[in-house]
C-alpha positions in Angstrom: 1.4 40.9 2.2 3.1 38.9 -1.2 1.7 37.6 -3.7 2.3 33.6 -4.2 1.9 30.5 -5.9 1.5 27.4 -5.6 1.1 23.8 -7.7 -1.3 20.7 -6.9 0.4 18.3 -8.5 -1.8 16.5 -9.5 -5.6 15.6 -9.8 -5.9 11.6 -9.5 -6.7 11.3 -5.7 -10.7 11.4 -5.3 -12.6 13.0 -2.8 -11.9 13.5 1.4 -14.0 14.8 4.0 -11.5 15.3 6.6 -10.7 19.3 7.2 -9.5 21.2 4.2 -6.3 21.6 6.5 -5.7 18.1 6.8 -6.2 17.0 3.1 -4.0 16.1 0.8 -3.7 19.1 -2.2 -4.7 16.2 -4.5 -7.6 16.0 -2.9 -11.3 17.4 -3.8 -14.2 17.8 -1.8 -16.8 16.6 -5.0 -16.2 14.0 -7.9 -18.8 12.9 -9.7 -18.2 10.8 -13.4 -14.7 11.5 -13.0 -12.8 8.5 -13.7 -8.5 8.8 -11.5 -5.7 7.4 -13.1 -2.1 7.9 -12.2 -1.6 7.5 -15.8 -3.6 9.7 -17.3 -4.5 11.9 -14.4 -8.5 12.7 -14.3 -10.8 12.6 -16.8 -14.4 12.9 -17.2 -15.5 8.7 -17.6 -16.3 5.7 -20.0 -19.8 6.2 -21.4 -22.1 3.3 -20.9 -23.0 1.6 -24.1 -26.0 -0.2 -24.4 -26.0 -3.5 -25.3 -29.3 -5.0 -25.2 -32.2 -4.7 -23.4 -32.9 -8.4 -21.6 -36.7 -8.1 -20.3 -39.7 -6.1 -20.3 -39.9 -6.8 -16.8 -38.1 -4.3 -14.2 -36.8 -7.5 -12.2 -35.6 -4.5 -9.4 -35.4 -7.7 -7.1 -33.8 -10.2 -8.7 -30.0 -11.9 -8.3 -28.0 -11.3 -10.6 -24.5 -14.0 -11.6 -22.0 -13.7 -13.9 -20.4 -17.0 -15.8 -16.8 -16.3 -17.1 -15.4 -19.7 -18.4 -13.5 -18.4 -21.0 -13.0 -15.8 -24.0 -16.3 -17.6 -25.9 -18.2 -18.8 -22.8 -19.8 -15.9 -21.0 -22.9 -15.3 -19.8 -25.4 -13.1 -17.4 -27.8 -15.6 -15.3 -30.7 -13.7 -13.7 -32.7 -15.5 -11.2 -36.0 -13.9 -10.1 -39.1 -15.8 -7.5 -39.2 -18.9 -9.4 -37.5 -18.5 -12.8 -33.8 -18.1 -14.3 -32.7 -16.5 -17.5 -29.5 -16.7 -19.0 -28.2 -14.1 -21.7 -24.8 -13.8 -23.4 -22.5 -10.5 -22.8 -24.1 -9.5 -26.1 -27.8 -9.6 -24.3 -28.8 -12.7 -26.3 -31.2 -15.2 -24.5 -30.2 -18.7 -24.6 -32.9 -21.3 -23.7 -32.9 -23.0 -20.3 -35.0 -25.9 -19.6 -36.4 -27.3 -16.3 -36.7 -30.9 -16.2 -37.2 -30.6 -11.8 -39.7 -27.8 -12.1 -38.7 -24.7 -10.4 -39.4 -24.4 -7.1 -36.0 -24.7 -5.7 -35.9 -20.4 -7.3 -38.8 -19.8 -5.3 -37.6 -16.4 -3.0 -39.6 -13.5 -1.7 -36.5 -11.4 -2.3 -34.4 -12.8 -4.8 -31.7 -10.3 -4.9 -30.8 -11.5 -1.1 -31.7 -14.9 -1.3 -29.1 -17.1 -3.7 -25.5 -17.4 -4.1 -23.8 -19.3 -7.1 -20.4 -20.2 -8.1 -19.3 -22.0 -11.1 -16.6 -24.7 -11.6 -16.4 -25.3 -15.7 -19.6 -25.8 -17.5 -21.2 -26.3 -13.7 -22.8 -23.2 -12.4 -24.7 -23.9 -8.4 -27.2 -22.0 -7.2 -27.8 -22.0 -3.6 -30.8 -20.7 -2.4 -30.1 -19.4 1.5 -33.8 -19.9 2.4 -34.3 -24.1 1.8 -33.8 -26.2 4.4 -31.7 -29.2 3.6 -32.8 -32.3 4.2 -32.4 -36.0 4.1 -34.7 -38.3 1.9 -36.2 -41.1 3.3 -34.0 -43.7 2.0 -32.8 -46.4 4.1 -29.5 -48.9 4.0 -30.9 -52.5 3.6 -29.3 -55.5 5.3 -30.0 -57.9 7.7 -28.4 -56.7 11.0 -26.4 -60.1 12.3 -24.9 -59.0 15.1 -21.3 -58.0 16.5 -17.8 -59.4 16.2 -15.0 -57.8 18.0 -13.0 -58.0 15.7 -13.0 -58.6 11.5 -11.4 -62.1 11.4 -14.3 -63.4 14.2 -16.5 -63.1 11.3 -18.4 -66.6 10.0 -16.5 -68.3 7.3 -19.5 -70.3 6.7 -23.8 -69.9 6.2 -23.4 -66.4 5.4 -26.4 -65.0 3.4 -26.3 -62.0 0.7 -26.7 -58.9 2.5 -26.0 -59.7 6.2 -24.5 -57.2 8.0 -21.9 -57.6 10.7 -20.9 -55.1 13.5 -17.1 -54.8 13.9 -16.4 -53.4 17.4 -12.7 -53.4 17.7 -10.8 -53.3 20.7 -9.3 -50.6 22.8 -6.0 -50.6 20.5 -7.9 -49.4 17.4 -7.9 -46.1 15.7 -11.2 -46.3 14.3 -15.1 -46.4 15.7 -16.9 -49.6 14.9 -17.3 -50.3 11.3 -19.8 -52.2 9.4 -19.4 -55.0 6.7 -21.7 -56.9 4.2 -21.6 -60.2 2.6 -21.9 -59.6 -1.3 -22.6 -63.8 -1.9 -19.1 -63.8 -3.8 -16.6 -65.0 -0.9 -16.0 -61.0 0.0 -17.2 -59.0 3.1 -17.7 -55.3 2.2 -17.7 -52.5 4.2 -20.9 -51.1 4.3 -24.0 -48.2 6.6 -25.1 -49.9 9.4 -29.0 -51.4 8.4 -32.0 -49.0 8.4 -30.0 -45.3 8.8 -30.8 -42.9 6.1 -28.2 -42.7 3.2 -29.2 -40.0 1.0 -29.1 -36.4 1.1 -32.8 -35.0 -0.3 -31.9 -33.5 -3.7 -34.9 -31.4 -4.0 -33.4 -29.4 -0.9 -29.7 -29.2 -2.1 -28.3 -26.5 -4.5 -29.2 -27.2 -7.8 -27.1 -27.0 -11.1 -26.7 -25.2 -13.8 -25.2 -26.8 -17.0 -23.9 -25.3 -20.1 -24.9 -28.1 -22.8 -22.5 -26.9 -25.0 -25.0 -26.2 -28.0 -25.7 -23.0 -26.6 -28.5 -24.2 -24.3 -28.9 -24.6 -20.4 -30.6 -27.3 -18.0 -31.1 -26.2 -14.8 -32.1 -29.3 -12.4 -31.2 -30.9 -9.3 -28.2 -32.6 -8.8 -27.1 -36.2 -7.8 -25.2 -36.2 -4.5 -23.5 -39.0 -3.5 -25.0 -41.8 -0.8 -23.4 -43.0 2.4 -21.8 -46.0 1.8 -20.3 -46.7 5.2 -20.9 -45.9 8.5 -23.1 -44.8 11.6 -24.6 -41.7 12.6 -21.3 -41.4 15.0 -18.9 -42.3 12.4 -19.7 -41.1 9.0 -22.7 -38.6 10.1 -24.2 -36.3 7.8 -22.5 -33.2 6.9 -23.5 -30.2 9.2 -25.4 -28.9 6.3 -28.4 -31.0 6.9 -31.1 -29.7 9.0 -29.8 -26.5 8.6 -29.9 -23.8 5.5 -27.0 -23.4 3.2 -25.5 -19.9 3.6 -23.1 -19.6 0.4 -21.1 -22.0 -2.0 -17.5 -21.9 -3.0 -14.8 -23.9 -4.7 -11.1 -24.2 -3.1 -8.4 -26.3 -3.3 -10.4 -28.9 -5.7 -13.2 -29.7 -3.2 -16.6 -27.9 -3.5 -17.8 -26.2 -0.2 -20.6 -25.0 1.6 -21.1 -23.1 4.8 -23.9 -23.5 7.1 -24.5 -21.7 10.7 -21.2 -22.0 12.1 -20.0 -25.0 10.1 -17.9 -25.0 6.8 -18.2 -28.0 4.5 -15.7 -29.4 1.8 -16.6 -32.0 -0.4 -14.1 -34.7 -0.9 -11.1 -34.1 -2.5 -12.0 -34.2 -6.5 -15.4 -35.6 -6.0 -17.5 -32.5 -5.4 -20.8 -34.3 -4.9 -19.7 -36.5 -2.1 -20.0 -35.3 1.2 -19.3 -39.1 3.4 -16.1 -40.4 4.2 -15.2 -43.2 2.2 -14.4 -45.7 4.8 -14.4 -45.2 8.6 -11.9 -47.6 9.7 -9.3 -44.8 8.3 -8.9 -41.0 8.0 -8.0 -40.3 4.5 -6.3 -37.1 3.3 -9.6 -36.9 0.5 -12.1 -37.6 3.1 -15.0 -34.7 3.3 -13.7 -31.3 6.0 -16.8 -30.6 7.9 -15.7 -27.9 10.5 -17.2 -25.2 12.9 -15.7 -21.9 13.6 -15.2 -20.7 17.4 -16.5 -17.1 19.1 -17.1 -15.7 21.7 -19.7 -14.1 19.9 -22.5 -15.5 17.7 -20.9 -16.5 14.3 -23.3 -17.7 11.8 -21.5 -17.7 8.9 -22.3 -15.5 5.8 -19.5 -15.6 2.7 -16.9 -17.6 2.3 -14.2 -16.3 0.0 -11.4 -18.5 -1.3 -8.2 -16.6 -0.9 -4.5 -17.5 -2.3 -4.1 -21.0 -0.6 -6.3 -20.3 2.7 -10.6 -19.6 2.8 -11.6 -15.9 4.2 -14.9 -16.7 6.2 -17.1 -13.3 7.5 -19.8 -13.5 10.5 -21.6 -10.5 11.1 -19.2 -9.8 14.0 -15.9 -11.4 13.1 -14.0 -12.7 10.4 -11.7 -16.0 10.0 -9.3 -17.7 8.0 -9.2 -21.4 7.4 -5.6 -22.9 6.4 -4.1 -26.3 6.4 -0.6 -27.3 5.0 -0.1 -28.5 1.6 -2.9 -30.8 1.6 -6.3 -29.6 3.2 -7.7 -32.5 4.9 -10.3 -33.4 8.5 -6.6 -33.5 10.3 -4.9 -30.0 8.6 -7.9 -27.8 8.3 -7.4 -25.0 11.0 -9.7 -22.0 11.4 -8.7 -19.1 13.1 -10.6 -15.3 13.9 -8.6 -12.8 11.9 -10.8 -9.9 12.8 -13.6 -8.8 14.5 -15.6 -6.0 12.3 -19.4 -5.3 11.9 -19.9 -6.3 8.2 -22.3 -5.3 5.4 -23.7 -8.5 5.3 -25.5 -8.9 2.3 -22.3 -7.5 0.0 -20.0 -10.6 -0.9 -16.3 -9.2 -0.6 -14.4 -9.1 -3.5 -10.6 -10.3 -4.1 -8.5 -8.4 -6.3 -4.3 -9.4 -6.0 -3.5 -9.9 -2.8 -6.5 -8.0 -1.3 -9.8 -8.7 0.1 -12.2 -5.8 0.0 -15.5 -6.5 2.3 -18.1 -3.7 3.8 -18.7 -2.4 7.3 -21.1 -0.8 8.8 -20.9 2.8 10.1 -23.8 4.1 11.5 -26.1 5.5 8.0 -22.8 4.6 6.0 -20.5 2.4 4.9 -17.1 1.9 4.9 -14.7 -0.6 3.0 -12.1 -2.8 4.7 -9.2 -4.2 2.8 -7.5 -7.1 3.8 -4.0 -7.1 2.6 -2.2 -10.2 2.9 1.8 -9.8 3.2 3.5 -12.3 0.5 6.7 -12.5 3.0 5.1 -12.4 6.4 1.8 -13.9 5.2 0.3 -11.6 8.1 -3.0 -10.1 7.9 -4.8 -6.8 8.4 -7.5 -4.7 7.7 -7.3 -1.2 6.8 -9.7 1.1 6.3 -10.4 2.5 2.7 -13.1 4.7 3.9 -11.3 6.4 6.7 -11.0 9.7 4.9 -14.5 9.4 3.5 -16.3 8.4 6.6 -20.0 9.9 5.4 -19.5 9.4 1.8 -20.8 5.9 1.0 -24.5 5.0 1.9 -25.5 2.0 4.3 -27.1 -0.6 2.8 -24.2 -2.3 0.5 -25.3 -4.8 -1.6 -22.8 -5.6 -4.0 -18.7 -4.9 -4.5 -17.0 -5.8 -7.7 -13.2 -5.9 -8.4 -11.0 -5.5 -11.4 -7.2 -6.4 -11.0 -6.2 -5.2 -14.5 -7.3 -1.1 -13.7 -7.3 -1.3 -9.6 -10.9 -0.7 -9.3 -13.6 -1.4 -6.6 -17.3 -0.8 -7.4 -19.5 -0.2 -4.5 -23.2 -0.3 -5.0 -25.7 0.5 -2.2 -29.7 0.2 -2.0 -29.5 3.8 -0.7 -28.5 4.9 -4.1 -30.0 3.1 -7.0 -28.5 5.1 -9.4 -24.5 5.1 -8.6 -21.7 3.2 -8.1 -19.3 4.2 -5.8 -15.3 4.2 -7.0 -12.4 3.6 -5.4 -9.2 3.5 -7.5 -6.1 2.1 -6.0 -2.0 2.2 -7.3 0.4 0.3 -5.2 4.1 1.6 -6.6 5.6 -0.7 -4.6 4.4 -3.9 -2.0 4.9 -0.9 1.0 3.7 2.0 -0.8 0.2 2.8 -1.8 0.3 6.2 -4.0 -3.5 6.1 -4.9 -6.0 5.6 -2.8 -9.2 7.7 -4.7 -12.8 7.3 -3.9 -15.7 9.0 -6.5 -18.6 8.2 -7.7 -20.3 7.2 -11.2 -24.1 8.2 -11.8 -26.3 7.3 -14.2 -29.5 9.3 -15.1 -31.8 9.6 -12.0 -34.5 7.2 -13.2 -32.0 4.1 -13.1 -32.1 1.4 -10.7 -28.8 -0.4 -11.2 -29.0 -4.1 -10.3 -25.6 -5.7 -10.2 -22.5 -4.7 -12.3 -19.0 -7.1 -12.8 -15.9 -6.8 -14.1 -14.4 -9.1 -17.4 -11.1 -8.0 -18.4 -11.4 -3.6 -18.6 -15.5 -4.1 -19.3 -18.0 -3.3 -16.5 -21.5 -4.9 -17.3 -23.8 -3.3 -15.9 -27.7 -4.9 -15.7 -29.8 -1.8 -14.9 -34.0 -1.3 -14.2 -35.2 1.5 -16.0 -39.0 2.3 -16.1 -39.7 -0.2 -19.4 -37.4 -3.2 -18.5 -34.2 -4.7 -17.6 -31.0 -3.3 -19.7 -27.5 -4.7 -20.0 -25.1 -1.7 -20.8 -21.2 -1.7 -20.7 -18.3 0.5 -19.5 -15.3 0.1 -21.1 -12.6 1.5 -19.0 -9.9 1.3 -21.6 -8.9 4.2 -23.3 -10.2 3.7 -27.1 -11.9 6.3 -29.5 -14.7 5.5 -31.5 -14.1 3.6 -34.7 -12.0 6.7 -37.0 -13.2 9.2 -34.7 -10.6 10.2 -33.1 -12.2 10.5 -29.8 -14.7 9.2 -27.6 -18.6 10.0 -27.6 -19.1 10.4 -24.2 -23.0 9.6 -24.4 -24.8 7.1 -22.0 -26.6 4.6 -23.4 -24.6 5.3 -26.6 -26.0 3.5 -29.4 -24.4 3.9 -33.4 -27.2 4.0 -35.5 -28.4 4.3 -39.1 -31.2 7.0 -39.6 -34.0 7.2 -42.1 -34.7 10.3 -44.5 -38.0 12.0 -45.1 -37.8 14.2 -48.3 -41.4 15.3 -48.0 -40.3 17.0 -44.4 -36.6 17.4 -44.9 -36.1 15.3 -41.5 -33.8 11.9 -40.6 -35.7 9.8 -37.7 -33.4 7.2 -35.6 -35.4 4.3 -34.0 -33.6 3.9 -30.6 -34.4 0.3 -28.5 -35.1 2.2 -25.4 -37.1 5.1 -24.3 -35.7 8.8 -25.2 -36.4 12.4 -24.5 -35.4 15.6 -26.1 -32.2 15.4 -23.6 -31.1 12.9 -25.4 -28.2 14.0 -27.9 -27.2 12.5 -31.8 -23.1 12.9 -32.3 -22.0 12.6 -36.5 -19.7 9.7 -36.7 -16.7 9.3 -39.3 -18.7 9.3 -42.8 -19.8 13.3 -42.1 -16.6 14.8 -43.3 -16.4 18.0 -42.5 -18.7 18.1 -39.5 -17.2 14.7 -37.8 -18.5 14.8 -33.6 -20.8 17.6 -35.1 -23.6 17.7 -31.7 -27.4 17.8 -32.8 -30.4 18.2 -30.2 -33.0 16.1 -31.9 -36.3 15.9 -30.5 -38.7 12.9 -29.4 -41.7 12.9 -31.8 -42.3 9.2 -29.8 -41.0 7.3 -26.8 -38.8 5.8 -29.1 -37.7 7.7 -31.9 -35.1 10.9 -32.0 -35.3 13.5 -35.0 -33.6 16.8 -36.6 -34.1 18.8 -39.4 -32.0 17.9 -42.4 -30.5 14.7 -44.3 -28.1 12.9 -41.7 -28.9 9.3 -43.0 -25.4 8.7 -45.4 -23.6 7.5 -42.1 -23.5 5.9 -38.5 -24.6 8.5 -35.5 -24.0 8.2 -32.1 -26.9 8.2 -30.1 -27.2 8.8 -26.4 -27.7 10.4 -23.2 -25.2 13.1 -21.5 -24.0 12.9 -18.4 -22.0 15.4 -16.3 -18.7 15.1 -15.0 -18.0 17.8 -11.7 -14.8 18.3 -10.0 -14.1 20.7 -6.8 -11.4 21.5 -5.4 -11.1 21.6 -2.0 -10.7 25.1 -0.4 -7.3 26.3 -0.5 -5.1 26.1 2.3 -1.4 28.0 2.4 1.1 24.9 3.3 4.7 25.6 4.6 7.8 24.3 2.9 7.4 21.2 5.5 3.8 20.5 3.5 2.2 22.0 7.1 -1.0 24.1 7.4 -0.3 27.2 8.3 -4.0 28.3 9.3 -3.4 31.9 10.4 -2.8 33.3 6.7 -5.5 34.8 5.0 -5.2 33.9 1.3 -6.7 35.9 -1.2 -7.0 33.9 -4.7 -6.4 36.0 -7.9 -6.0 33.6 -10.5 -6.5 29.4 -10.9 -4.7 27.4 -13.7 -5.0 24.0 -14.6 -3.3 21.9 -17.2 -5.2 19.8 -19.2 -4.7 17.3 -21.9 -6.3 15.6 -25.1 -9.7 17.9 -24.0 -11.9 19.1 -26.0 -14.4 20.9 -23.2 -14.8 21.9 -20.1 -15.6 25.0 -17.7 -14.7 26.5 -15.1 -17.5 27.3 -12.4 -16.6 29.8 -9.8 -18.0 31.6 -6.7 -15.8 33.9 -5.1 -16.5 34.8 -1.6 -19.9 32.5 -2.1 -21.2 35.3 -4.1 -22.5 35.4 -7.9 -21.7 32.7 -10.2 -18.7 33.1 -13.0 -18.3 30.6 -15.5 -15.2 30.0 -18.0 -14.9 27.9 -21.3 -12.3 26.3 -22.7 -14.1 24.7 -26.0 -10.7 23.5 -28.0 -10.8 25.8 -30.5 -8.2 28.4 -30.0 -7.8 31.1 -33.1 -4.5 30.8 -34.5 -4.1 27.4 -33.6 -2.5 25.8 -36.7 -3.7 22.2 -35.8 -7.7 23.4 -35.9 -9.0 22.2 -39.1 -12.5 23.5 -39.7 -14.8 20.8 -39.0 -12.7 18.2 -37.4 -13.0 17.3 -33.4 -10.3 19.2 -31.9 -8.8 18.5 -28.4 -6.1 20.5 -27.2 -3.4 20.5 -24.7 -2.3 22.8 -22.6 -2.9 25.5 -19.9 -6.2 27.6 -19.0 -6.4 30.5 -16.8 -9.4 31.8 -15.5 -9.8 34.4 -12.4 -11.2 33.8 -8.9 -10.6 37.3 -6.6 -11.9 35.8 -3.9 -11.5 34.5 -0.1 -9.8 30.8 -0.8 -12.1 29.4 2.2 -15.0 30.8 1.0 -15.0 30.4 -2.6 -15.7 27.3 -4.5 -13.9 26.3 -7.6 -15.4 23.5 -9.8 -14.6 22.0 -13.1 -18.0 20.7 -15.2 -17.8 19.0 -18.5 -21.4 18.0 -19.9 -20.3 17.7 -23.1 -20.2 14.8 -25.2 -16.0 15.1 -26.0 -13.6 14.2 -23.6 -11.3 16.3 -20.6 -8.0 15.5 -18.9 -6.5 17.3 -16.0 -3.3 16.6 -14.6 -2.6 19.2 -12.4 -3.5 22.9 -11.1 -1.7 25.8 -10.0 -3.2 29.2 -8.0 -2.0 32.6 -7.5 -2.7 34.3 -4.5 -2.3 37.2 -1.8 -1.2 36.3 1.3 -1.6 38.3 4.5 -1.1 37.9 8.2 -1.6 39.3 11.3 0.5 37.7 13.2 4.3 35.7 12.6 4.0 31.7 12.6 7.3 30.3 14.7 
């Protein structure tokens, strides 16, 4: 029997539910609202601030796009069955008009029904459940007859608009072409008489345009004709007759897939889909494709990817590459892999990684393709392997941020959470983070799609009165002169109004509130600066206290709590092995802690009782506690356990509204043995 010690260094590596013996010590079997840095180590999360609320209406169904032009031209479209908003990042509605009607947004489920992308001031909206089609419209021309070859043609009696068959001979590259007499001395290539030249509009995507006055028109768009051609040699694109999966924009072309087929645009004319002659194969000419299984590949997202398109079936995923120009003779598609996807979550990019669901039973997992920048190899690997009953099925969105190496996961299983993975590479071979969590908001919320732009999440949430837009900012700031962060959902900073006649200040909030919620003194309250109050809710929309607090901003909100636990503690050898035959006995836990002004220590020795330790940031004797400042210390705090380390449960909670950082742990136990490990 000796008593021992040993260090976790440190706290930034998320949650696994492989065997205690098999984790890493940086490992915890809970995090909730816990945000992992390998900067900062781990700390409870952002609040959400609210930003606006959009619409009275819940829209729990509708799809959600974000528009990121530039620094001033951002915006949050929401389509729902037959309308489409558009709001600015500060919640602000901007007017969109019409001029086609709207029956193009007509879905039964929105949320799974459209895909957009945007290229400039052009946003288009693709809705998977409309059939294209072609219009009616014919090529005119009187149909002469056939020539063999272009110099058999009549040099005399020709009338406007006769059209002449060129057949070719067996030494030509090309099919038979078509030409038309334009009464000026010039024969011009031209559709063979009476085929269909026109792609419906009604039936294609429709645009979205920024006016640049602040206002939106949302309206079919004007697709190019066929101008040359037969249904053998300049046929319509694969699209037609067939529904249009998802839209993307690569390599200057604008794209579409459909069933098995992808479709490029010409080469910087994005609403032409015909060749533009068909006596040669141009480098711009329209890429119409299909991809090649074994298994049944209908298409679902296309991603564009570095220089190459990632496509995903529900069974198997390809790449499509060409040299340095992507044209009908470069384009090459090949399988990559061959995974059950989450089909109705678009992957994400981030770097050099793709990040796309899977399916695993009544979970989820997340792939990541990794592309090698010297081998320009691919592979999948399995984020989720050491979390393989963590994330719910049903994934419906994934979001990616490059500046802070973060994944959002959101699933239909779980309205209210969003599911974290935090990623650090040190080097292009070594990955020294690899973290999953989770962030919850309060149980009532329903959240409907969240992005990234720059170190902001926007999140556009359903809560029981309407449709909110709030934000996390993952940055580490403080509020205003502060000195720290409120950590308060919803958080609002707002002016209240004194009653002298009932010594009371009342805040109007713009969303519902309870007693829960929780009113934080801002700067102006010297003396009693991040001073809590526990208001009550006279209405649905009001928060009050006893006392004047009207001379300054407040902080308004909802608290959250942030849990951490530790994963069972497991004696390790000087070779990092589990040695599983030791009984350890925990006396004591440590942790070191940083910038923290609260936090507690929840423990259950042996599974029995429940002990709880504070650590509040005011230490007597400290000489840098000023009586009614915000405080937040540094250091060490020690806090007893005397218990079996596999069957007690150690767990760090912070509800509070002011901030904790850990960055590591340390634990102090008996070790005993009945028998020598060789």
């Amino acid at each position: 029997m000796s008593l021992i010690n040993r260090s976790i260094p440190n706290l930034y590596n998320g949650v696994s539910q492989q065997p205690p013996s098999l984790r890493l010590t940086s490992q915890a079997t809970e995090q909730e609202n816990g945000l992992s840095s390998v900067v900062y180590g781990l700390s409870k999360r952002p609040p959400t601030s609210h930003v606006a609320k959009l619409n009275t209406s819940t829209l729990e169904d509708s799809f959600v796009h974000t528009i990121n032009r530039d620094a001033n031209e951002q915006y949050k479209v929401i389509i729902t069955n037959g309308g489409l908003k558009v709001y600015t990042l500060a919640g602000v509605e901007r007017t969109v008009t019409f001029p086609d009607g709207t029956a193009y947004l007509n879905a039964t489920d929105p949320s799974e029904s459209f895909a957009c992308v945007t290229v400039a001031d052009y946003t288009f909206i693709v809705n998977k459940n409309v059939l294209v089609a072609s219009a009616a419209t014919t090529a005119t021309g009187t149909f002469k007859g056939a020539k063999q070859q272009f110099v058999d043609l009549p040099t005399s009696g020709n009338v406007v608009n006769d059209v002449w068959e060129i057949a070719g001979t067996g030494t030509n590259s090309f099919d038979n072409y078509y030409v038309k007499w334009d009464g000026s001395g010039t024969w011009r290539e031209t559709v063979k008489p009476g085929l269909k030249t026109t792609i419906n509009a009604a039936t294609m995507p429709f645009r979205l345009v920024n006016n640049g006055d602040g206002t939106f028109t949302c309206s079919k768009n004007v697709w190019a004709t066929r101008l040359v051609g037969d249904d053998i040699s300049a046929a319509f694109p694969s699209f037609v007759g067939n529904t249009i999966g998802d839209v993307f924009f690569h390599r200057n072309r604008l794209g579409f897939i459909a069933s098995e087929n992808v479709i490029f645009s010409r080469a910087g004319s994005f609403f032409n889909f015909f060749p533009e002659t068909v006596t040669l194969v141009l480098d711009t000419d329209p890429v119409d494709v299909a991809v090649s299984h074994t298994k049944v590949a209908v298409l679902r997202h296309a991603l564009a990817f570095n220089t190459s398109l990632m496509l995903f079936a529900d069974q198997a995923q390809f790449q499509l590459t060409a040299k340095d120009i992507l044209s009908p003779k470069t384009a090459v598609i090949n399988v990559t892999t061959e995974f059950d996807i989450e089909a109705k979550a678009k992957p994400a990019s981030s770097g050099t990684s793709i990040f796309f669901g899977v399916t695993k039973g009544s979970y989820s997992g997340i792939k990541e393709y990794l592309v090698q920048p010297l081998t320009y190899t691919n592979d999948a690997s399995d984020l989720t392997a050491h979390v393989p009953r963590y994330i719910p099925k049903n994934l419906f969105k994934l979001a990616s941020s490059n500046l802070d190496n973060v994944v959002i996961a959101l699933s239909k299983d779980e309205r209210n959470a969003m599911y974290v993975y935090r990623y650090y590479w040190s080097s292009p071979e070594e990955k020294v983070q690899s973290a999953w969590s989770k962030f919850t908001l309060d149980a009532g919320a329903v959240i409907l799609d969240v992005d990234f732009i720059n170190t902001i999440l926007y999140i556009v949430v359903k809560r029981s009165d309407g449709t909110y837009l709030e934000s996390l900012n993952l940055e580490d700031i403080n509020d205003g002169e502060l000195g720290v962060r409120v950590l308060l959902d919803q958080k609002i900073l707002s002016t209240g109004v004194y009653d002298a006649g009932n010594n009371w200040t009342t805040w109007t909030t713009p969303y519902p509130v309870t007693s829960s919620f929780k009113a934080v003194l801002g700067e102006t309250f010297t003396g009693q600066r991040a001073t809590v109050l526990n208001p009550s809710a006279p209405s649905a929309y009001t928060l009050r206290v006893p006392g004047n607090y009207s001379s300054g901003g407040v902080y308004l909100g909802r608290p959250y709590t942030f849990r951490f636990t530790f994963s069972p503690v497991i004696f390790k050898d000087e070779q990092k092995i589990s040695v599983v035959h030791y009984k350890v006995k925990l006396k004591n836990f440590e942790v070191l802690f940083d910038r923290t002004g609260y936090f507690r220590a929840e423990v259950k020795p042996d599974g029995r009782g429940d002990y709880k330790y504070t650590y509040t940031g005011n230490t007597l004797g400290d000489t840098s506690l000023k009586l009614g400042d915000v405080t937040l210390g540094t250091g060490k705090f020690r806090f007893p356990i005397m218990g079996d380390s596999s069957k007690s449960t150690i767990t760090l909670v912070n509800d509070s509204v002011l901030p904790s950082v850990f960055q590591a742990a340390e634990w102090e136990a008996v070790l005993s043995t009945a028998s020598k490990h060789l």
